[in-house]
ZAMARGU-4260 file (C-alpha; in steps of 0.2 Angstrom, whole numbers, plus 5000, padded with zeros to 4 digits):
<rodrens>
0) 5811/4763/5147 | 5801/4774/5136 | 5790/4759/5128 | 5785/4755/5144 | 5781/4774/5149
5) 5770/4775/5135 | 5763/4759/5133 | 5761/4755/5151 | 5743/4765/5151 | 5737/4755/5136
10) 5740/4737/5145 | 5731/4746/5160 | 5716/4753/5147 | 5715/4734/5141 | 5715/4725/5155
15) 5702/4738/5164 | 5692/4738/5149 | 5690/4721/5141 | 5692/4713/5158 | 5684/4727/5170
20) 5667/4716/5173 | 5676/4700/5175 | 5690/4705/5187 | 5679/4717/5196 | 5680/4735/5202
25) 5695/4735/5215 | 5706/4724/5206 | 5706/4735/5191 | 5707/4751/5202 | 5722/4744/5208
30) 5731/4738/5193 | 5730/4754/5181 | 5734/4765/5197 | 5749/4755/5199 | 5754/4754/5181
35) 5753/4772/5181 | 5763/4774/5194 | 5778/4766/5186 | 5778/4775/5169 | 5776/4793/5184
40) 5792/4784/5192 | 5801/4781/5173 | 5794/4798/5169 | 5805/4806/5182 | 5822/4793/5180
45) 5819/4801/5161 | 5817/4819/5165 | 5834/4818/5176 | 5841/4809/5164 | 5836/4820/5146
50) 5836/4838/5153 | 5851/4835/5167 | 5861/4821/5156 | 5863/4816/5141 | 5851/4824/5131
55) 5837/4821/5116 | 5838/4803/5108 | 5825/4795/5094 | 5816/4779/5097 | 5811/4769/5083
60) 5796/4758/5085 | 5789/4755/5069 | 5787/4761/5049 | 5770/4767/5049 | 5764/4772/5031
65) 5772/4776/5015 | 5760/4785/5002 | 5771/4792/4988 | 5783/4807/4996 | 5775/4804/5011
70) 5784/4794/5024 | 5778/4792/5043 | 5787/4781/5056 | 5780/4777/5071 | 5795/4785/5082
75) 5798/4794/5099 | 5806/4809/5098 | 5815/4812/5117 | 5820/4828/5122 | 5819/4840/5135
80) 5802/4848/5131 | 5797/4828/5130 | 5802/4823/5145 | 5795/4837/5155 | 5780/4832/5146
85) 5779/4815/5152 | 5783/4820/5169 | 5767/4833/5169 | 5757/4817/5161 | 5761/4802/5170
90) 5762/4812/5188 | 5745/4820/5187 | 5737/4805/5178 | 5746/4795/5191 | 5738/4805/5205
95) 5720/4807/5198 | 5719/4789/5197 | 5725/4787/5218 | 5714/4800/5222 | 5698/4792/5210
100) 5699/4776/5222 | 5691/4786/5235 | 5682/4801/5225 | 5675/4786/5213 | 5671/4773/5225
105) 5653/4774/5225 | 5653/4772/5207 | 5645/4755/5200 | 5653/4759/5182 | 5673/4761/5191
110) 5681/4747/5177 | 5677/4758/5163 | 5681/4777/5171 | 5697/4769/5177 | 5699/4761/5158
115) 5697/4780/5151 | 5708/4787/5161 | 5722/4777/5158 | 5716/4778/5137 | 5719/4795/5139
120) 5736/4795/5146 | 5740/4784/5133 | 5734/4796/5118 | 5742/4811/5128 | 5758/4802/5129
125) 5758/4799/5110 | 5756/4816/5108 | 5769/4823/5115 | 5784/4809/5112 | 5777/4812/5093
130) 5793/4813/5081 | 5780/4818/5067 | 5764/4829/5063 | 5754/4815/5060 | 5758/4805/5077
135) 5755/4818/5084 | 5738/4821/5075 | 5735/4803/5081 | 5738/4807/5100 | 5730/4825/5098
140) 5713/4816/5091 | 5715/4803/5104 | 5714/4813/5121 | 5699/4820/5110 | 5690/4806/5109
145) 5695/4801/5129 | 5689/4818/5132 | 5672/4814/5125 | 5672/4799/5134 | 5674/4806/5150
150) 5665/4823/5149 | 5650/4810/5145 | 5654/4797/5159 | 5638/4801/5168 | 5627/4797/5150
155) 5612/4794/5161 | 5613/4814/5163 | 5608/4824/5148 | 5618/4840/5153 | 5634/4827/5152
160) 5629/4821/5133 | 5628/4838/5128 | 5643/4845/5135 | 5654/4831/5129 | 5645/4832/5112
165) 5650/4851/5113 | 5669/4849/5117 | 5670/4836/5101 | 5663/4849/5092 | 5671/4862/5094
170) 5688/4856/5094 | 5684/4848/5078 | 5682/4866/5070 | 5701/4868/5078 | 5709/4851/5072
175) 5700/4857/5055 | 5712/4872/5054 | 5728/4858/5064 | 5725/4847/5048 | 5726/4862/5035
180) 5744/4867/5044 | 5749/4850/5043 | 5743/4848/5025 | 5754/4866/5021 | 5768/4859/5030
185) 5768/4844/5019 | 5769/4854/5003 | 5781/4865/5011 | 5792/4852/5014 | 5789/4837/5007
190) 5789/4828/5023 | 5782/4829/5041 | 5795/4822/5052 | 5799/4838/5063 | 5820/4834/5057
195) 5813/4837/5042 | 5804/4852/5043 | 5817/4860/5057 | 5831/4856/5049 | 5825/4867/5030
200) 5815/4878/5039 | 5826/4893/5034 | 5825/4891/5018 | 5805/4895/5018 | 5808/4912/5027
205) 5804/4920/5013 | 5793/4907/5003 | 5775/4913/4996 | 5756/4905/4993 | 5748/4912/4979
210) 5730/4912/4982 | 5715/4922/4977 | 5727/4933/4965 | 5738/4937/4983 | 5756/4933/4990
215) 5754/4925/5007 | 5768/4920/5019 | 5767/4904/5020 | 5777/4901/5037 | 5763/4912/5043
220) 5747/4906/5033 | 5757/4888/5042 | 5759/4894/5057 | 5741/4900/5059 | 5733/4885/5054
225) 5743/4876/5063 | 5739/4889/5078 | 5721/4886/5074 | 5721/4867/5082 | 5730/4874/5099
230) 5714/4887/5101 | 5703/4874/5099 | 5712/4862/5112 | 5721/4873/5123 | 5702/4884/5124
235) 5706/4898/5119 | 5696/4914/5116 | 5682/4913/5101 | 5686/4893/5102 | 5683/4892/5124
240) 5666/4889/5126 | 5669/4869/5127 | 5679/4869/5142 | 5666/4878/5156 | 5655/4865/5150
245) 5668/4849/5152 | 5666/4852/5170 | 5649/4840/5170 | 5663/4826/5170 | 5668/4818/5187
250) 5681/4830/5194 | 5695/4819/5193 | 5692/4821/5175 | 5693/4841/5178 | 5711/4839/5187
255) 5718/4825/5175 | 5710/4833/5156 | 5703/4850/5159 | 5717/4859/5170 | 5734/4849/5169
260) 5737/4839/5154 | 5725/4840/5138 | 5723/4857/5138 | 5742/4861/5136 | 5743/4852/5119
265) 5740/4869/5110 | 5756/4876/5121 | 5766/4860/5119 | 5763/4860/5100 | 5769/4880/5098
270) 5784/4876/5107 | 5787/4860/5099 | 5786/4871/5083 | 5795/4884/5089 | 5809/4884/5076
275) 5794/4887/5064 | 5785/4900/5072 | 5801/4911/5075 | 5800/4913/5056 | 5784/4920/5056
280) 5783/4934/5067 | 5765/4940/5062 | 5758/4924/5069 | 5768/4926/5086 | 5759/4943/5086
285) 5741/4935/5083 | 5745/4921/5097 | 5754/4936/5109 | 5734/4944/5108 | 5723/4928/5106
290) 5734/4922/5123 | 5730/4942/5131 | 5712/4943/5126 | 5710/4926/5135 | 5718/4928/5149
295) 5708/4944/5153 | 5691/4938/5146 | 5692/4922/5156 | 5698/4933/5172 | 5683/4944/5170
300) 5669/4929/5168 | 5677/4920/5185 | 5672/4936/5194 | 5656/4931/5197 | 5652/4911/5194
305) 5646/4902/5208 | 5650/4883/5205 | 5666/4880/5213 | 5672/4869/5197 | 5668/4882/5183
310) 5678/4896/5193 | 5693/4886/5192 | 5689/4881/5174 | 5688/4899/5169 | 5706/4901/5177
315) 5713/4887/5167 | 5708/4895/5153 | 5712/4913/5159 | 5733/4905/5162 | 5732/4896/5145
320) 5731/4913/5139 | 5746/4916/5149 | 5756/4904/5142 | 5750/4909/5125 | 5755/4926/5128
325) 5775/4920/5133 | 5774/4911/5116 | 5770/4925/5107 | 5784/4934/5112 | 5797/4924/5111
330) 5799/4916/5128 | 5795/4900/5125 | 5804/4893/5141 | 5792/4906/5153 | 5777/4897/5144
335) 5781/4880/5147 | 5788/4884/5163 | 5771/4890/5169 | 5765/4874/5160 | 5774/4865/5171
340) 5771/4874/5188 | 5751/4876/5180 | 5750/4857/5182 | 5754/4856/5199 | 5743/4870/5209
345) 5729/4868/5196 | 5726/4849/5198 | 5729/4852/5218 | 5714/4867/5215 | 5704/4856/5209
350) 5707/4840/5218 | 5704/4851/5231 | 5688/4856/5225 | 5683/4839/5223 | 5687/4837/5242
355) 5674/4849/5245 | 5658/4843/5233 | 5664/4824/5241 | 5662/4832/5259 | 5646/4843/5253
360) 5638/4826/5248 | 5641/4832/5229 | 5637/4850/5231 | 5646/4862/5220 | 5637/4880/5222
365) 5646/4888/5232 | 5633/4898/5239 | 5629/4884/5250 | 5645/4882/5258 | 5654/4892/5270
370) 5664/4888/5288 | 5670/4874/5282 | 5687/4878/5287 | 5682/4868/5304 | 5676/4851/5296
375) 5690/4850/5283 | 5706/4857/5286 | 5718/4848/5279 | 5706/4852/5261 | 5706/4870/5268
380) 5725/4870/5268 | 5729/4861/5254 | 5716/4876/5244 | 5724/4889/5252 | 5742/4881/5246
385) 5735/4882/5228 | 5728/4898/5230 | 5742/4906/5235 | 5754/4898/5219 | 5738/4901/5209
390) 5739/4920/5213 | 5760/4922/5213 | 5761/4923/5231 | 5781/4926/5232 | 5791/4910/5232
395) 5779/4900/5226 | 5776/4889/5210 | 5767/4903/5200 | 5776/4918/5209 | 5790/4911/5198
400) 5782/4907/5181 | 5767/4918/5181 | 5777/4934/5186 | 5791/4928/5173 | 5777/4930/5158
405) 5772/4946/5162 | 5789/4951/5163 | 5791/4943/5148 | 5776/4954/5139 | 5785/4969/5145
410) 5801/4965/5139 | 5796/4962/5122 | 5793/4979/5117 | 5781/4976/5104 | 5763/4985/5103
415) 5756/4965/5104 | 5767/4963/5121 | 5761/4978/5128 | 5742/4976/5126 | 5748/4958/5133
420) 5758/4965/5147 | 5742/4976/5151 | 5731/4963/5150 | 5740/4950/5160 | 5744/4963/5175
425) 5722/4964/5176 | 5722/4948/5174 | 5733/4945/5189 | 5721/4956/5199 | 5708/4948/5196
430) 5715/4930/5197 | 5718/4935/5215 | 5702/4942/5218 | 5691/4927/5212 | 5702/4914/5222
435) 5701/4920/5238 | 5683/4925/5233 | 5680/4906/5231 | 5690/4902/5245 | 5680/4916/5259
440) 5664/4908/5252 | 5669/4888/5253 | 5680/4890/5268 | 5675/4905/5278 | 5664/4917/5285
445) 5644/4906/5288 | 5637/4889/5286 | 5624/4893/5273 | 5620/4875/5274 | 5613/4859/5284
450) 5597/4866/5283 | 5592/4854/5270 | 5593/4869/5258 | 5603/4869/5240 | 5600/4878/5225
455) 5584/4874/5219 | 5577/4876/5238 | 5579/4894/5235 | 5567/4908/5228 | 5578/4912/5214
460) 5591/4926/5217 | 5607/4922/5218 | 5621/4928/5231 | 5624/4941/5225 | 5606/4949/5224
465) 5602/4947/5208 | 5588/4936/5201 | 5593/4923/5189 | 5589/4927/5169 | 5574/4918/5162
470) 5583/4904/5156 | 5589/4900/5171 | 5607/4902/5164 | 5613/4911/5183 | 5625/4896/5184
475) 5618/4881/5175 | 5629/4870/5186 | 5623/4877/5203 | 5618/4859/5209 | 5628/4847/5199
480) 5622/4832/5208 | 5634/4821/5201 | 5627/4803/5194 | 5616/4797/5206 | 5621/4805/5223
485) 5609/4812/5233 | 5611/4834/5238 | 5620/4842/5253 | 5603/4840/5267 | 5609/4841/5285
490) 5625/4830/5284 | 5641/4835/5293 | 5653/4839/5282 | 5667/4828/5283 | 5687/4826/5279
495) 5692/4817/5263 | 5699/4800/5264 | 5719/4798/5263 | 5716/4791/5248 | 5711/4806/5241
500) 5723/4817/5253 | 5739/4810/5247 | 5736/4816/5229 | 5735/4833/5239 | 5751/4832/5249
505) 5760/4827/5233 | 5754/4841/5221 | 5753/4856/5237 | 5770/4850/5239 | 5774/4853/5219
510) 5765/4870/5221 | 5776/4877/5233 | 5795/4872/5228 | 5791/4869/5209 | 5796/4886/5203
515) 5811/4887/5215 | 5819/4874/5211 | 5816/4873/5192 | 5817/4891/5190 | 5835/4891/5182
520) 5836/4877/5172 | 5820/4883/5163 | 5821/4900/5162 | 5838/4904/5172 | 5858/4902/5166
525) 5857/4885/5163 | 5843/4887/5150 | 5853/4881/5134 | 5860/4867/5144 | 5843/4860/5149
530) 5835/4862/5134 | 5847/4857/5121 | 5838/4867/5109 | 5822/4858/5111 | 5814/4875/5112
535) 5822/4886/5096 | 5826/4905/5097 | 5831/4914/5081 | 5848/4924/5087 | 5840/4941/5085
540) 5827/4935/5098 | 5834/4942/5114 | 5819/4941/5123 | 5827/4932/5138 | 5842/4945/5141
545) 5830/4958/5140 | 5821/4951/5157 | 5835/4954/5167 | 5834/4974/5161 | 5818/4979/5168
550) 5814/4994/5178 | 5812/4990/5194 | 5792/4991/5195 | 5790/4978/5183 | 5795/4963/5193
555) 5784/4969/5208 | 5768/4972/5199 | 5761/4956/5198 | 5764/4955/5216 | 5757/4970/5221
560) 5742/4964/5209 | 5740/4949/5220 | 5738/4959/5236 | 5726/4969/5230 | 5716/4956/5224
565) 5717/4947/5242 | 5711/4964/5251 | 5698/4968/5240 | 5691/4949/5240 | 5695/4949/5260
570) 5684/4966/5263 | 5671/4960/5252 | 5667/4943/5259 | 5674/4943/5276 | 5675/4962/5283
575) 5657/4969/5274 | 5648/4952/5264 | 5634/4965/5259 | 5645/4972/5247 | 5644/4959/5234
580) 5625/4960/5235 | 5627/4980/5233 | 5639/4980/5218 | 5630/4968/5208 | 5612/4976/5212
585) 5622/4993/5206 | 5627/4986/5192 | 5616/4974/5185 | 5617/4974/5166 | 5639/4974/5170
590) 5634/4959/5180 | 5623/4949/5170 | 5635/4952/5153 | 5648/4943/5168 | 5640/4930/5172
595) 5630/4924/5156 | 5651/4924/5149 | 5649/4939/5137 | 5635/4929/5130 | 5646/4921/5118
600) 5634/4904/5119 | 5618/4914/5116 | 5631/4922/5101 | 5636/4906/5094 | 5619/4899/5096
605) 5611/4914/5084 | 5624/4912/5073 | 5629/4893/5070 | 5616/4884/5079 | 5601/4888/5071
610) 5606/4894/5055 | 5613/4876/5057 | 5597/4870/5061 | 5586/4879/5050 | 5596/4872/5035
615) 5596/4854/5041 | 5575/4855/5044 | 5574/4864/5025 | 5584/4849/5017 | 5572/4837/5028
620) 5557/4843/5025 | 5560/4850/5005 | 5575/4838/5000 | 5571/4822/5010 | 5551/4822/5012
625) 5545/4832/4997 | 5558/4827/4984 | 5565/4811/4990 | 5550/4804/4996 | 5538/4812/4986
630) 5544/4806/4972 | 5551/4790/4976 | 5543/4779/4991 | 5526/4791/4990 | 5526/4796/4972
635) 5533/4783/4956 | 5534/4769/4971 | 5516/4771/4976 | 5509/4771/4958 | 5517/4757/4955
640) 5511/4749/4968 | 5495/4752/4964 | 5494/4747/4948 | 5500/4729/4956 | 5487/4728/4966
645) 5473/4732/4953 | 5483/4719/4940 | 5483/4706/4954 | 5464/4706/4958 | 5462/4702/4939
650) 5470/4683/4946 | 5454/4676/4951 | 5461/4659/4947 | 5443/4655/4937 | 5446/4648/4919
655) 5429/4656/4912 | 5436/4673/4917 | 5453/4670/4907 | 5444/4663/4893 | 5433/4678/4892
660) 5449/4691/4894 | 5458/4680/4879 | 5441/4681/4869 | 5440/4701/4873 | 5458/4703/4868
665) 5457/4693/4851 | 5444/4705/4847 | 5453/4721/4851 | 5467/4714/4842 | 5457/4709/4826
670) 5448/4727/4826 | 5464/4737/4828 | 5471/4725/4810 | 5453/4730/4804 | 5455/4748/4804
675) 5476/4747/4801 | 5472/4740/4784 | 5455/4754/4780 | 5468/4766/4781
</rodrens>
């Protein structure tokens, strides 16, 4: 059963791929859709059977290298946090390839976007059934390079090049710091097979690095490293500016890679990990802040964006930090609970979203929506039902796992769980307030459209009543026309089709009873049964008891958060819509820092780009042209060259002139004897 829920996706990547041109669009939309849908089916029969049966087992497939001390099989490692894994992959990766069939189907290049997308499930299935860090290395830099791929599907679009070039590199400066862990790991414990490393962990609590004339703990110099990789994939803060950018791909791309599955690796691998992180309590801390700061930081810069993708994208990357947060203090089961609920809401968010830019005839800016509640409401409802998990509206999805974090934050008692704790209940605040701002914009209130008007139609101030910068930076997506589809002009919107609406039932209905019904085995008294210690606590962590002794304000916070949230976003774009306008003109430099993202690209740009650069044009001009060239293909080369071609026009090929060069040298050659023998 679990070779063909892996290995199912690579028949359908090679038969959509190598075969794609030959068998024609349909047929391979239908077989890797269909082939996905039985590793989604497996996936489930496997979840049942691991976290309610049971329990973990080991599949051997193959030896895969032995160099020295270091041994690596090509094994899967089935437990719990696996199996939950696979069913978060296989179902969303499933439904993003039904719901491609309708979104796609204008698309002449279909063959090879479906061939990606199952390439990617592939590499994300190898990651997470790893039974080693360097399979799971292999998976990690897989979904990379699918990623890339499909970021850049639309290559004829220079603004997809760019942002799929800057997602490889920046998670290449995280997988720098993943391979560094992986390399301590090694030295630590001889071995990379997580038995290995789990089962001699506690021997190493107290083990030290000497470097640089200091003692480091080397659990936590590890577990930092290691910790490194999951910033760089899982987008957080200092290492996020990739995935705003990602959302150039086709939106399918944006529910499957960008908001459900690839970037919850970094979580996965923390908790995978998790019997090594518990013995290095300073890196919890630094992951419980990293996951705060993010989660706030990426709460603050969805405020204000206009492009209906990038909002959800900062609130995929505002939850991550969520998640992060739980890890850090201990709660590994409220992180990957959220994980699991996350993937449900968030790919119906922006399935969702992509049933909008479909009915706006690829429109994203969501300043030229509006009342469009009464020409698509079954995509209305199904954005209100992620909505309402998104923000932790009581019994749903993320009411459950969301609220559990913070509670978790709180529980810790720590000074990193408090500035968490803090920073998650804003968070929550404004994750209210930015969804049901997109949702008044896209949904509600006026038509600010069929006038033939879009974004670059418009003098240019924004919304909000403040002009855009110079560079035009306002939001660089405003009119993503994606590939060759022409702009929102006078058409009627118009309801997806089922195609693309069943993928909306299945994950709205995911949103809503998710949490309920998982919420016990995750997080609740059956939580050492289900898990069967695929998520390790140390026994001085107590972090799960200490949730159920809260004050009794703690557990309604995050709700009352979410009210709030909705009456402030309800009074401002429904009851009095100037007041966005107002605000923004009151505060403009507060607004600009906003909406230009804390300016990290304009940072990151001074900094590494063109010092970067700089360098490379010096070693080009000076290294390359002046030394390289100058003294080899323009310098010694050149001489040479023309001292052949003066030799050569002394070949006349007349025998006088020969005689005469003969008879000038004998000459030369009796004088130079001649004077030799005076002296």
């Amino acid at each position: 059963m679990y070779h063909a829920i892996v290995f199912l996706p690579l028949v359908g990547f090679l038969i959509a791929g190598l075969f794609g041109r030959v068998l024609g669009a349909r047929p391979s939309e239908i077989v890797t859709t269909a082939l996905l849908f039985v590793a989604a089916v497996l996936s489930w029969v496997s979840f049942i059977q691991v976290g309610f049966g049971d329990g973990a087992t080991r599949v051997q497939i193959a030896q895969w290298m032995s160099v020295g001390d270091l041994r690596v099989d090509w094994a899967f490692r089935i437990d719990t946090l696996t199996a939950m894994m696979l069913v978060v992959v296989n179902t969303v990766s499933a439904l993003v390839h039904l719901y491609s069939i309708g979104y796609m189907h204008e698309d002449p290049h279909r063959p090879r976007f479906f061939a990606y997308l199952s390439l990617f499930t592939f590499a994300m299935l190898m990651l997470v059934t790893a039974d080693n860090l360097v399979q799971m290395f292999f998976g990690w830099e897989g979904v990379g390079l699918a990623s890339y791929l499909l970021i850049g599907f639309w290559y004829q679009k220079d603004s997809a090049n760019a942002a799929a070039m800057k997602a490889f590199i920046v998670n290449r400066v995280g997988d720098f710091g993943f391979l560094l862990g992986i390399f301590t790991v090694f030295v630590l414990f001889n071995g990379v097979t997580f038995d290995a490393i789990f089962s001699r962990v506690g021997e190493f609590a107290n083990a030290k690095f000497h470097f640089l004339g200091i003692e480091w703990h080397a659990l936590t110099i590890a577990c930092l490293l290691l910790f490194m990789g999951a910033m760089g994939k899982s987008a957080q803060f200092l290492l996020h500016t990739w995935l705003p950018d990602a959302m150039e791909g086709p939106t399918p791309v944006s529910a499957l890679i960008h908001a459900a599955t690839m970037v919850t690796a970094g979580v996965f691998m923390v908790a995978r990990l998790s019997p090594v992180f518990e013995y290095a309590p300073a890196a919890l801390t630094v992951v419980t802040v990293i996951g705060g700061i993010t989660a706030f930081f990426a709460a603050t810069v969805g405020l204000v964006q206009n492009d209906i993708k990038r909002v959800i994208a900062y609130s995929t990357c505002s939850q991550l930090g969520y998640m992060f947060v739980a890890l850090g203090v201990g709660a590994y089961g409220a992180g990957v609970f959220h994980l699991f609920t996350h993937a449900f809401f968030k790919a119906l968010l922006f399935l969702g979203a992509g049933s909008v830019i479909h009915a706006m005839h690829h429109e994203q800016d969501m300043r030229h929506m509006g009342a469009l509640r009464r020409y698509i409401p079954i995509t209305t409802a199904m954005m209100a039902i992620g909505t309402l998990a998104l923000t932790g509206f009581p019994f749903t999805a993320g009411y459950y796992s969301k609220d559990a974090i913070i509670e978790a934050a709180y529980a810790s008692h720590s000074s990193a769980g408090s500035f968490a704790f803090l920073a998650t209940v804003v968070a929550a605040f404004m994750t209210s307030f930015y969804s049901w701002r997109l949702f008044f914009m896209t949904f509600e209130g006026s038509a600010r459209w069929g006038h033939g008007d879009h974004a670059h139609a418009h003098a240019p101030h924004d919304h909000e009543g403040v002009e855009h910068d110079a560079h035009g930076r306002d939001v660089e997506a405003a009119s993503h026309a994606q590939h060759e589809h022409g702009h929102h002009g006078g058409h009627t919107p118009h309801e997806s089709p089922l195609v693309m609406l069943l993928p909306l039932f299945v994950l709205a209905a995911g949103a809503v009873v998710a949490g309920a019904v998982f919420h016990g085995a995750f997080l609740g008294e059956g939580y050492e049964e289900f898990w069967k210690g695929a998520l390790f606590t140390r026994p001085e962590n107590k972090i799960l008891e200490a949730m159920h002794h809260l004050p009794v304000w703690v557990p309604l916070l995050p709700t009352l958060m979410m009210a709030l949230g909705f009456a402030l976003a309800y009074y401002m774009y429904i009851v009095d819509a100037k007041q966005p306008a107002k605000l923004a003109a009151d505060h403009p430099i507060l607004y600009r820092f906003l909406l230009n993202k804390w300016y990290f690209d304009e940072l990151y740009d001074a900094i590494f780009v063109r010092p970067a650069m700089a360098i490379g044009r010096f070693f080009w001009r000076t290294g390359d042209q002046r030394i390289i060239d100058g003294l080899g293909p323009d310098g010694i080369s050149a001489r040479v060259l023309d001292v052949t071609r003066g030799v050569v026009r002394v070949q006349t090929g007349y025998v006088y002139h020969y005689a005469f060069a003969m008879l000038i040298g004998v000459a030369a050659l009796v004088t130079f004897y001649l004077f030799r023998g005076a002296h």
